[in-house]
Structures are given as structure tokens and as C-alpha cells.
N, C-alpha and C positions, 0 to 999 in steps of 0.2 A: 616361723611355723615349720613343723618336721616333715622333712619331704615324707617319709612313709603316710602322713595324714593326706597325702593327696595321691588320687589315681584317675589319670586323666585319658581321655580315648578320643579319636575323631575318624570318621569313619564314611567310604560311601553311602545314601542313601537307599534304603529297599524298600518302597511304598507298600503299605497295605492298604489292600482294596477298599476297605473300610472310610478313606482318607480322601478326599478332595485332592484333583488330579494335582494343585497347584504347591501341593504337601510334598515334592520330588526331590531326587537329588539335590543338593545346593541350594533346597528353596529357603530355608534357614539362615542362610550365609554361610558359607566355609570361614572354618576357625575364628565362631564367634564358641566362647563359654559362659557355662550356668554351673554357678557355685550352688551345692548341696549340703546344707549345714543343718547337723542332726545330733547335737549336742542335747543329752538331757540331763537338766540340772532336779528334775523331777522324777518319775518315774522312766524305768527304759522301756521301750518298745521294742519286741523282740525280731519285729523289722530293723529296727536300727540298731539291735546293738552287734558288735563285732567280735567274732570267735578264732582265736589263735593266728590272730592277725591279718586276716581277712576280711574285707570291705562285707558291711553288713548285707542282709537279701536285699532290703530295698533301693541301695546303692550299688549293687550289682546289676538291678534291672533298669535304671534309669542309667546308669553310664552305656548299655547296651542298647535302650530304644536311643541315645543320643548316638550312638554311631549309625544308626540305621537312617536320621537325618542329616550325618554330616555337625553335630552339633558336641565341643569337648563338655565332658561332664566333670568336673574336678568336686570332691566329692572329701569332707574335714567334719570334724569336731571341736578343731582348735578355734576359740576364740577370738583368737588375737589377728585374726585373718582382717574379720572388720578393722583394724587401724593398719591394713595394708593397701593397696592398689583395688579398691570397687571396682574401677573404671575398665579394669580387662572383663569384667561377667555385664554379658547382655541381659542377665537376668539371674534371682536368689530365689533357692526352693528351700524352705524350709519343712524339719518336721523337728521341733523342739521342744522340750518342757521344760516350767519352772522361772526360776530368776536364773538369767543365762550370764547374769555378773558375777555370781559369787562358785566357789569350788566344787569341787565334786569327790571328798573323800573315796579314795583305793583307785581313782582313776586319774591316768594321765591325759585329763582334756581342757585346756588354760581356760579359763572365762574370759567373756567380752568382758570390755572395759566399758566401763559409762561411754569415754570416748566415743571408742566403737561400736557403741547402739545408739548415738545420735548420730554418729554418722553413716549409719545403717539405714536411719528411717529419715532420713537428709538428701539420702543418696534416692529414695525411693519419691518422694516428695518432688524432685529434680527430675524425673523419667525414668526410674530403674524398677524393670518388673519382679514381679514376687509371686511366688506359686508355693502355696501351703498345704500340705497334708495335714491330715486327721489331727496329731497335737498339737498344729502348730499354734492353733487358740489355748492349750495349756499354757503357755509361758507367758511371765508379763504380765499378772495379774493386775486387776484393778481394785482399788481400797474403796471402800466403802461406795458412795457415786460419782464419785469422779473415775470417769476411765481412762485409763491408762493409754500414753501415744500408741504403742504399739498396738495394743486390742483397736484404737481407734484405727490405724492402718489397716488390718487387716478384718477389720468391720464385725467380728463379732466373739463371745468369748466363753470357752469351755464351760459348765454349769457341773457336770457328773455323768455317769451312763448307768444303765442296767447290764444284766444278762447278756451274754451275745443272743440274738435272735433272728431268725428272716425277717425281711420288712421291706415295702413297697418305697424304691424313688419314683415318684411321680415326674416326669421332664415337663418341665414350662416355659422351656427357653431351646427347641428342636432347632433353631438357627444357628446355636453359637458354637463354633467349631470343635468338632466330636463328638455332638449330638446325633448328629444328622441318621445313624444308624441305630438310634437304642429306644428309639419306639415311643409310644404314650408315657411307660415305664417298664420299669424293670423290679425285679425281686434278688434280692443277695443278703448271705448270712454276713452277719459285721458285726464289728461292737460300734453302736451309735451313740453318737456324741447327744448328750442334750447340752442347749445353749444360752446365754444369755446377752443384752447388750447387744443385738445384733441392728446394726446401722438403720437409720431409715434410707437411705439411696443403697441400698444394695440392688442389682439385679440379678436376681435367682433362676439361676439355672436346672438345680434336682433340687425337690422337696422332699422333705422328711414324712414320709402319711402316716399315721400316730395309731389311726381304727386296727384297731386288733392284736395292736401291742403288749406284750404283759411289762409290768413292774410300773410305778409311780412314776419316776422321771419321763413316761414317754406318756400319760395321761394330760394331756393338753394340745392346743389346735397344730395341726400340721406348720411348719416350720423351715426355711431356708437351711440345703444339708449341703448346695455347692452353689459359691456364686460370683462373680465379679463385682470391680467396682473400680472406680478413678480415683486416686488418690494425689488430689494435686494432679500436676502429668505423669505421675504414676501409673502404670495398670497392676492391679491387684487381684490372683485371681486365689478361691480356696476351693477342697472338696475337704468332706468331713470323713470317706473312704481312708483305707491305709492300713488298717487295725492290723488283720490277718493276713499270714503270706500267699494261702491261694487267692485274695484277694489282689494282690498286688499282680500276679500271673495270668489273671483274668484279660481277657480281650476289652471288658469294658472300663476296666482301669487305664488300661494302653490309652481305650477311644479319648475319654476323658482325661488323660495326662498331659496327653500329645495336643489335644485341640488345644488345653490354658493353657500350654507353653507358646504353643502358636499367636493364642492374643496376644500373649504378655509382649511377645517378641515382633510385635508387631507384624505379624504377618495377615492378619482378618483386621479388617476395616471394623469389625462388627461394633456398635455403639450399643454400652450397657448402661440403657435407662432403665430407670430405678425401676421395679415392679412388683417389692416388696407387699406394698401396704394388697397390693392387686391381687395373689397371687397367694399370698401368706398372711391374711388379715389379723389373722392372732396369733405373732409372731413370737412376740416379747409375752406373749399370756400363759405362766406359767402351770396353769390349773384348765382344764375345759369348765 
């Protein structure tokens, strides 16, 4: 892998108020790291893509809230990472699209090998957490009905979006760390994902609320937009956020970044039973 694909930082912590006291300095672990891989073999996201050789916005902001915990953020495109050393990253955030085996005409970014996406979702099966942004259900499609391991890991999978528009997250899970401050809901402009395939053990954390939506993909029942789940001794955690860059600078993208990283990495006890079917009853229901 090319050292320029990586840029790494580790940093004292600077609590925000926002944060449960026990989120401090070192509460993380000093010099643990979370690999950042944001290869897209699909469309780019213009959070993720990279300009005259500059780490892209969204990997700029996440290697900076990781110095803020004490926490290195090493931060690639190169594939070929998966068939090196897993075992130094406490945890994998992805935001990727497409088949992330195959090339990427005019760009220098290697593909995973089969290898290295078994042993990706091997490594996650085994205890390694994973924290997903907005595309990372583009990649890894599923054929026909059989789903795909990886959409199975990460419990649910990309369908299409509309329009960017404002729209209501409803919170249904105020316990799970980074909630604790963003209320009943909230409203934020995005482009929202619609989904399919989405796990029955999930536990939903932001709901999608659908009433008053324009365009056809958001005409059906409210829907899981962030959620966790176990995978094996995996933890697993996703937000369907990410799209836009004031999105990513927003104080409720920090709350919710920081709290899944927190699960992931073991630091909240917090137990994600299922609440799907409870919460999201017409989840999988494409039409209202």
C-alpha cells in the first residue's frame, strides 16, 4: 500500500459537552486505530473524493474528531489493505460503493481481492467493529434473493434515493450513545437513501419519517435510517447521513459519529435488541 494513501493522527482528547463525562481523554484507548476505507468502485461521493492530493472532506473531519479522542484515524482507498495486518484497527468505517474487487478506470485505487473481503467480513464475524456511512449499503450488491454476506453484515441495502429534501429523523433509541442530546427528532436537508433487505434483528436507532415527502421512493411506511446490530461478536453499527458536506460539519453528525464509534469500540455496555419489527413495522414495505 502507498504510504501517501495513508494519513494518520493521534491526538489529546477535547470533550464536548454534548458527550457523556466517561467519552474523556484516553477513554478510547491511546493508540488504538480505525481504518477509513472510501474506495468507490461505483459512484464517487464528493465527500470522499480527493483533490490534488488531499485527503478528501469527510476524511479530514473524522481523522480530526479522532484526535479529539485520542483515537489514530489512518484513512486509504487502497484495497489491498484488507490482505494486510486487520489486527492493528480497533475498528473499519466504511463509505464505499459498487463491487470493491474489480478496477476503477483513470484512478489509482487497487481493488480488494476476494481474499481481502473474506477476510474483512472474517475479521468482523470474529469481534471487529464497523461503522458505515451513507454508501456503504451501495457496495456488495445482492443478486436476485439471495443476499449478499456483506449487505448481510451490515444489515441492510441501498434501494435508490430521490431529490435532496428536508425530512424528519424520528430518535427511537435516546439511550444509545450520541443520542442522548438530539431530542424526539430532528429535521436536516440530505439526500436519503431508500432501502431494501433490511435485517429483522436490527436495532433502530433514527427512523426515516416518510409523511410529507415528495418523489415515489420515499412513499412508503417509515423505515430504519441508523442502526446497530451484532454480527456474530461483531458490533455493527450504520447511519444513512453522509451525503452533503455541511452535513458532515454539523454538530449532529459529530453526536452520532462519535457515539457508533464508541459502541463499536467497545466502550457502552449498551445491548442492541432487535426493535425493528416494533418501531419500523413496514419496514421491508415498499409501497404504503
Amino acid at each position: 500500500m502507498k504510504r501517501r494513501d495513508f494519513l494518520a493522527s493521534a491526538g489529546a482528547a477535547a470533550m464536548l459537552s454534548a458527550f457523556p463525562l466517561r467519552w474523556t481523554k484516553g477513554a478510547f484507548g491511546q493508540g488504538r486505530k480505525i481504518l477509513y476505507f472510501s474506495r468507490s468502485a461505483g459512484f464517487q461521493h464528493s465527500v470522499v473524493a480527493r483533490q490534488n492530493g488531499e485527503l478528501a472532506h469527510s476524511e479530514k473531519i473524522l481523522v480530526e474528531w479522532g484526535k479529539e479522542y485520542g483515537i489514530e484515524v489512518v484513512c486509504t482507498k487502497d484495497g489491498r489493505v484488507f490482505d494486510e495486518d486487520l489486527d492493528q484497527f480497533a475498528a473499519i468505517a466504511l463509505y464505499a460503493t459498487g463491487d470493491l474487487t474489480k478496477p476503477i478506470p483513470d484512478r489509482d485505487e487497487p481493488p480488494m481481492t476476494e481474499r481481502g473481503l473474506k477476510r474483512f467480513l472474517d475479521a468482523v464475524a470474529a469481534g471487529k467493529g464497523v461503522v458505515g456511512f451513507h454508501a456503504a449499503i451501495d457496495a456488495f450488491h445482492s443478486r436476485g434473493d439471495e443476499i449478499s454476506p456483506y449487505i448481510r453484515m451490515l444489515g441492510g441495502e441501498f434501494l435508490t434515493h430521490g431529490r435532496q429534501q428536508e425530512a424528519v429523523m424520528k430518535v427511537v433509541s435516546p439511550k444509545f450513545p450520541g443520542m442522548e442530546n438530539l431530542g424526539d427528532s430532528f429535521r436536516m436537508m440530505e439526500e436519503w437513501y431508500a432501502m431494501k433487505n433490511l435485517a429483522s434483528d436490527l436495532h433502530v436507532i433514527l427512523v426515516q419519517e416518510t409523511e410529507g415527502m415528495v418523489d415515489d421512493c420515499y412513499q412508503r411506511p417509515p423505515y430504519p435510517a441508523t442502526w446497530a446490530r451484532l454480527h456474530e461478536k461483531g458490533r455493527v453499527f450504520y447511519t444513512s447521513l453522509g451525503h452533503r458536506e455541511d452535513v458532515w460539519t454539523s454538530d449532529i453528525m459529530k453526536q452520532i459519529t462519535v457515539g457508533g464509534f464508541a459502541w463499536v469500540l467497545g466502550e457502552s455496555d449498551f445491548d442492541p435488541v432487535p426493535n425493528i419489527d416494533r418501531v419500523t413495522p413496514g419496514a421491508n414495505q415498499l409501497k404504503r
